[in-house]
N, C-alpha and C positions, 0 to 999 in steps of 0.2 A: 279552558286554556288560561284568562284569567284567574282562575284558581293555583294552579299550577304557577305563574307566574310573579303572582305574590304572595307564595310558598316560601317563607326565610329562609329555606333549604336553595332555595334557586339564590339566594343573594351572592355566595361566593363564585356559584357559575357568571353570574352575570358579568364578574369583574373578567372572567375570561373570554369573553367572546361578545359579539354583539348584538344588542336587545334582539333585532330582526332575524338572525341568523341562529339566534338562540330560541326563538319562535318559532323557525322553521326546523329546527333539529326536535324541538318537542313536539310537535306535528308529525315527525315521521314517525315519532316511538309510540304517540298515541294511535296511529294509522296503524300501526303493526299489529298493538295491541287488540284493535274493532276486530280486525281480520281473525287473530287467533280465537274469539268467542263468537266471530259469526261461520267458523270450520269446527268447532266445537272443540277446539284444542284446551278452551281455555272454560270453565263454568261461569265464572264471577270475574269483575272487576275490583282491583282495591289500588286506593292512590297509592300505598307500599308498590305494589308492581311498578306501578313507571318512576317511580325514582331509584331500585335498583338499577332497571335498565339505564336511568337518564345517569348515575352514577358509572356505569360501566361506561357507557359512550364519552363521557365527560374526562374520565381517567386518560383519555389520551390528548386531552389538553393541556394537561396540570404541567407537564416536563415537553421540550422541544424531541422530535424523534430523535434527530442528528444531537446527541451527546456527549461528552466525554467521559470514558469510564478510565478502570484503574486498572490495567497491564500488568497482573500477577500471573503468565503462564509462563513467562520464561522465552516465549518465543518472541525476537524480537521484530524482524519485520514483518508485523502480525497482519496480514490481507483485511480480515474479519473486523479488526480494529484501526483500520484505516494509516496502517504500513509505518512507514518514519514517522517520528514525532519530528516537529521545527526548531530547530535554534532558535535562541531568544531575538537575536539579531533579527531572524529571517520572519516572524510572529512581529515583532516593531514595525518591520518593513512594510509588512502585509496592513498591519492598520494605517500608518502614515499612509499610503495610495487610497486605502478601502476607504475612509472619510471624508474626503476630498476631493478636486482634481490634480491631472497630474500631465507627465509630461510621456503620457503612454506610448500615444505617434504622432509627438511633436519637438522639433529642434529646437532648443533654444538659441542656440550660434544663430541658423540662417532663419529664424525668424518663419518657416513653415512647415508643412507637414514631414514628418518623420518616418520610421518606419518602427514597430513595438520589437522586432526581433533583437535589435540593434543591444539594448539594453542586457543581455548575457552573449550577445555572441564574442566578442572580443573574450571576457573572460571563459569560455569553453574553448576557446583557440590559443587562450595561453596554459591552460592548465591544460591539453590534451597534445596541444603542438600541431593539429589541423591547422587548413589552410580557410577554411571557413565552417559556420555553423548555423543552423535553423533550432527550431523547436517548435513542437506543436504538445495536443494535449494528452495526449500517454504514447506509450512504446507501442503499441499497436496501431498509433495511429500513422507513427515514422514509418513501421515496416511497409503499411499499406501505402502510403503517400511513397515512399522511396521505389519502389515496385511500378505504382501506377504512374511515376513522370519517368523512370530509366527504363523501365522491362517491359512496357504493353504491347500487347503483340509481338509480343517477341518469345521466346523461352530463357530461362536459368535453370540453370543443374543446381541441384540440393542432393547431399546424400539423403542415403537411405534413411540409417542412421540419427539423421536429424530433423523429419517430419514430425514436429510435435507438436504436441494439445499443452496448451499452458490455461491453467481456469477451463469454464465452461464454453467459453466459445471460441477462443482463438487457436487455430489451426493452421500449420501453415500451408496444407494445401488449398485450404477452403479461400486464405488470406490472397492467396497466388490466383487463383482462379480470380476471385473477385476484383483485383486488380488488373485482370488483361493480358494476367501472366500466365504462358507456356510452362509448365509444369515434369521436367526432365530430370527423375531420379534415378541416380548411379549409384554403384557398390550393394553391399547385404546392410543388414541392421546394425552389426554388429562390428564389420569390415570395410571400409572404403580405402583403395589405393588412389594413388594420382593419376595411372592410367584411366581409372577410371573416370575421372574427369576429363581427362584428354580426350577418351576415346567419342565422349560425347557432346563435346564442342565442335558447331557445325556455321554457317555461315547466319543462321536465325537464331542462335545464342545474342542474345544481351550482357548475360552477366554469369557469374561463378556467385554463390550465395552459400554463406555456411553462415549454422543457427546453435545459439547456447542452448543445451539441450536442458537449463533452469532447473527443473524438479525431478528429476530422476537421472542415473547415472547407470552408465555398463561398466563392468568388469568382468575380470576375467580373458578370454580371448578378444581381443577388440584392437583396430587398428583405425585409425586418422590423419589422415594427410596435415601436415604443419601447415600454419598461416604462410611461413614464408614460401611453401613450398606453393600454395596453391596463388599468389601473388607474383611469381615467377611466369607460372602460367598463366595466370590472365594477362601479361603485360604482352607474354608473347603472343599468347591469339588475337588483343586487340579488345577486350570485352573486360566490364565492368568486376573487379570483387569488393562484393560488399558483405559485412558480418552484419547480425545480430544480437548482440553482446547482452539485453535483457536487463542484466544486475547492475548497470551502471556503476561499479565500483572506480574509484578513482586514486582513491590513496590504497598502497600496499598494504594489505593486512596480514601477511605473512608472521608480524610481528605477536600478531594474536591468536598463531595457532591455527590459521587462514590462509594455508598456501595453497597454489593451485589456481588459481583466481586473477587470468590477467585482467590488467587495466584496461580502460577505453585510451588512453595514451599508450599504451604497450600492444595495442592490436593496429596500430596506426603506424608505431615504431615497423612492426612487423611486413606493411606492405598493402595492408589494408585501403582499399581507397576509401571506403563508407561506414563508417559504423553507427549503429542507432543502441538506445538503451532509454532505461528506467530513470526517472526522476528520482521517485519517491523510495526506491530499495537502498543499496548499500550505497548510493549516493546520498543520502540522508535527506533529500531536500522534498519538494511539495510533487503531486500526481504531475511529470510531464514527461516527453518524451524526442530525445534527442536525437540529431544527426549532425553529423563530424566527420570530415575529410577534405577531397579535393572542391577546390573553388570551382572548378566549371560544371563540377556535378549537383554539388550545395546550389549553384545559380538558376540550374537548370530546375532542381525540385522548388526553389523560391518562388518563379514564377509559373508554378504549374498550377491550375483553378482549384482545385482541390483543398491545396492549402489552405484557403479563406475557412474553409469548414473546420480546419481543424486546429485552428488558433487558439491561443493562448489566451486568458485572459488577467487587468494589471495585478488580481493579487498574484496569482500565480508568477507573473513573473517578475515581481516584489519578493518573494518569499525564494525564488532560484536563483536572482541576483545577488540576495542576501549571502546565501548559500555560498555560492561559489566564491565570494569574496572572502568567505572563512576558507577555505580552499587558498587560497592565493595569498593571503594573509600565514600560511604555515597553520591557521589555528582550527584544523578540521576536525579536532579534540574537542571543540566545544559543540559539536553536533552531538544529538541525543543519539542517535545509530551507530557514529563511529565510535561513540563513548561507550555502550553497552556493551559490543563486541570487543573492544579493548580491554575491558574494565577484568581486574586479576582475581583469584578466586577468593585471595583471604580481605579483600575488599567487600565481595560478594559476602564472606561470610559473616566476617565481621556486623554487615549491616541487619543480616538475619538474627547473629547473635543478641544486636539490641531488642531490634521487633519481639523478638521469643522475650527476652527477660521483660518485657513489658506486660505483654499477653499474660505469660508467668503469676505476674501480680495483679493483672485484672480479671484475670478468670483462673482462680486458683482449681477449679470442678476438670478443667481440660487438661489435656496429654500434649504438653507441647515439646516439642523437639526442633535441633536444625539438623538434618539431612543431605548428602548430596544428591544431588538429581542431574539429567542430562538437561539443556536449554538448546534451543534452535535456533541459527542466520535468520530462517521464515522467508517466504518471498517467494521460494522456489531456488533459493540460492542455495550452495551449498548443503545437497542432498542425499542424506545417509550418512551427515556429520556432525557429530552432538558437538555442542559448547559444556566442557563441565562447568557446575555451578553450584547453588545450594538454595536451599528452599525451609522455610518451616512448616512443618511439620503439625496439626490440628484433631485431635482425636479427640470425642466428644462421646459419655454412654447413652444422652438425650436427645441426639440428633447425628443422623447418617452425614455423609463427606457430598454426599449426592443432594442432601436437602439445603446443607451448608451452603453448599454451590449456588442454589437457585435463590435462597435467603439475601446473599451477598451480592447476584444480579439483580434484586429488589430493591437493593438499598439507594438511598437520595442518589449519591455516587455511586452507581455499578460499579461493582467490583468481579473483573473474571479472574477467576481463578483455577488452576489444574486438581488433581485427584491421584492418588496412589495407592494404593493395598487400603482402602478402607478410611484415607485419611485424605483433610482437603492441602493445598500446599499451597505456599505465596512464594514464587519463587524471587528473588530477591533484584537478580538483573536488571530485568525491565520495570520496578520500580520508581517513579521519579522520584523530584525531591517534591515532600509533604505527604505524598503517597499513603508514607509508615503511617502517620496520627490517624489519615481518616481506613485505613484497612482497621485498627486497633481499636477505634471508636465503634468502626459499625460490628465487629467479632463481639467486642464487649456488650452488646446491646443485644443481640441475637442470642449467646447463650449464658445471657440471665449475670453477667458481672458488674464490676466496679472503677473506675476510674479512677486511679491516685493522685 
């Protein structure tokens, strides 16, 4: 062990970790190692073996897991890559709370305790026009928290139609169950009229519950009862309607070729008592997950126990106050989400156009092209609807689109990037800004170019 240990090979490990904990990680490689020559896996010892090994284990200290990489697929609310990117405003926010303390649940005016929700709910009641608002830590968490303080033991009618799997676990029969909630689906898959809602509204109904169906879409034969229609009805039976809108969208994007997509204020317009949604999707803002509507219902899930669990904490709601104050401010253009999906195509290509002619002259050996390509909302939003866009184009006779790919996951700055008939692409959209140099710098390095 001593040997090992003031082995000049270990000096740089040591800068990473600590002497004792660095003692004990070569202790378990030389353990492993005894083990494989007394199973006879192994004939001989030689100190080369434990410092591959100590080399492979070590590799995963050199860089933080949680990283940032470089968003060249074109899809912009990327799940995989951690959804919305922050405004710069809402990134300030987040570090001014993160390094200090702050006024998380405390009043300044009366001099004591406060409460932390307070800090976005005014602004989610002015930009949606509810009469109150909560937040907890994702959209899964609202539905389930909304459910288990209005519906337990009780039932809500869902169409058919809109039992859906969103990701790998949320479901919302599994979500309704687990919350206490009676489980009453009306109409076909494909079909729900209003009778059928009526017909299943009974004196142990709680609520009328209709869900964004996010990642997949029907056509073709298919019919829906409207929000106002099914808001008529619940006024008249007496029983809760509450949506789950998902994509938190708040400004109209229509503008961008994005119709179809009400807002969480436009489902509210419509009659809605409850609506819950996404932080982090086309609301552009950080993982949270809201509820909007009436004040005696908002009051009632405020003080429900559950909540405690599922709070928020100050960066988070540093980085959605930020947020929503560019919302109310007019300037929700300077969010990275709303800006990408806005963003026009000869903008798009234009920016591809530079990246290519640089590429161009740093690796004169490659095939470079710009290209159109389709680009994706992402998120589960808007599904089976491409964004046109444009990408470049990378064709290489030394190395496949597939090794490119894995090459440029390697790099100091991961880079992901898509794939097409043989060639890698950077599609250009979800690009930020600096992006271009370092995609340009690590291409140049990988196949064998020049910098000018």
């Amino acid at each position: 062990m001593e040997k090992v240990l003031n082995d000049e090979r270990c000096s740089e490990y040591l800068a990473l970790m600590d002497r004792d904990m660095f003692k004990d990680l070569c202790s378990s490689i030389l353990d492993g190692l005894r083990r494989s020559i007394l199973s006879g896996a192994m004939d001989s010892f030689r100190q080369d073996d434990f410092f591959v090994l100590l080399d492979e284990r070590m590799n995963a200290f050199k860089y933080p897991s949680l990283r940032p990489v470089i968003n060249a697929t074109g899809v912009v609310v990327h799940t995989n890559l951690g959804r919305s990117c922050l405004a710069e405003e809402a990134v300030d926010a987040v570090s001014e709370v993160a390094r200090g303390y702050s006024t998380l649940e405390y009043d300044l005016k009366a001099g004591e305790r406060g409460q932390r929700n307070t800090h976005v709910e005014s602004l989610l009641c002015r930009i949606t026009g509810a009469e109150a608002a909560v937040v907890v830590n994702n959209n899964a968490g609202a539905v389930l928290l909304c459910l288990a303080a209005l519906s337990s033991g009780r039932s809500a009618v869902v169409s058919r139609g809109e039992l859906v799997e969103i990701g790998g676990s949320f479901r919302i029969p599994d979500i309704m169950s687990f919350s206490g909630t009676k489980l009453v689906e009306v109409g076909t898959t494909n079909r729900t009229h209003l009778r059928d809602y009526a017909g299943a509204i009974d004196d142990d109904t709680a609520m009328i519950m209709k869900v964004h169906p996010s990642n997949f879409k029907i056509v073709g034969f298919h019919k829906e009862v409207s929000r106002e229609e099914l808001a008529a009805l619940a006024r008249d039976r007496g029983v809760i309607f509450m949506e789950d809108l998902g994509s938190g969208v708040m400004a109209d994007l229509s503008g961008s070729g994005l119709g179809g997509e009400i807002t969480v204020k436009g489902c509210l317009q419509a009659g809605v008592d409850l609506v819950t949604f996404s932080g982090d999707k086309l609301l552009g803002g950080p993982q949270i997950g809201g509820i909007v509507g009436k004040r005696d219902l908002v009051d009632r899930i405020r003080t429900y126990p559950l909540l405690r669990a599922l709070r928020c904490d100050k960066m988070t709601l540093a980085a959605m106050e930020a947020t929503l104050r560019l919302y109310v401010r007019g300037l929700s253009a300077k969010i990275p989400t709303v800006a990408m999906l806005s963003m026009g195509q000869m903008d798009i290509k234009n920016r591809c156009e530079l990246l290519a002619s640089s590429l161009r002259s740093g690796i004169p050996s490659a095939s470079i092209d710009v290209v159109e390509v389709p680009d994706a909302v992402g998120g589960g939003a808007y599904p089976g609807t491409d964004l046109p866009g444009f990408a470049v184009s990378i064709r290489s006779d030394s190395i496949s689109s597939g090794s490119l790919q894995e090459r440029l996951r390697a790099s100091r700055t991961p880079i992901i990037a898509g794939a097409r008939d043989g060639a890698l692409l950077i599609h250009g959209r979800t690009l930020l800004e600096g992006d271009d140099c370092t995609v340009l710098e690590a291409l140049v390095e990988i196949l064998g170019g020049h910098l000018k």
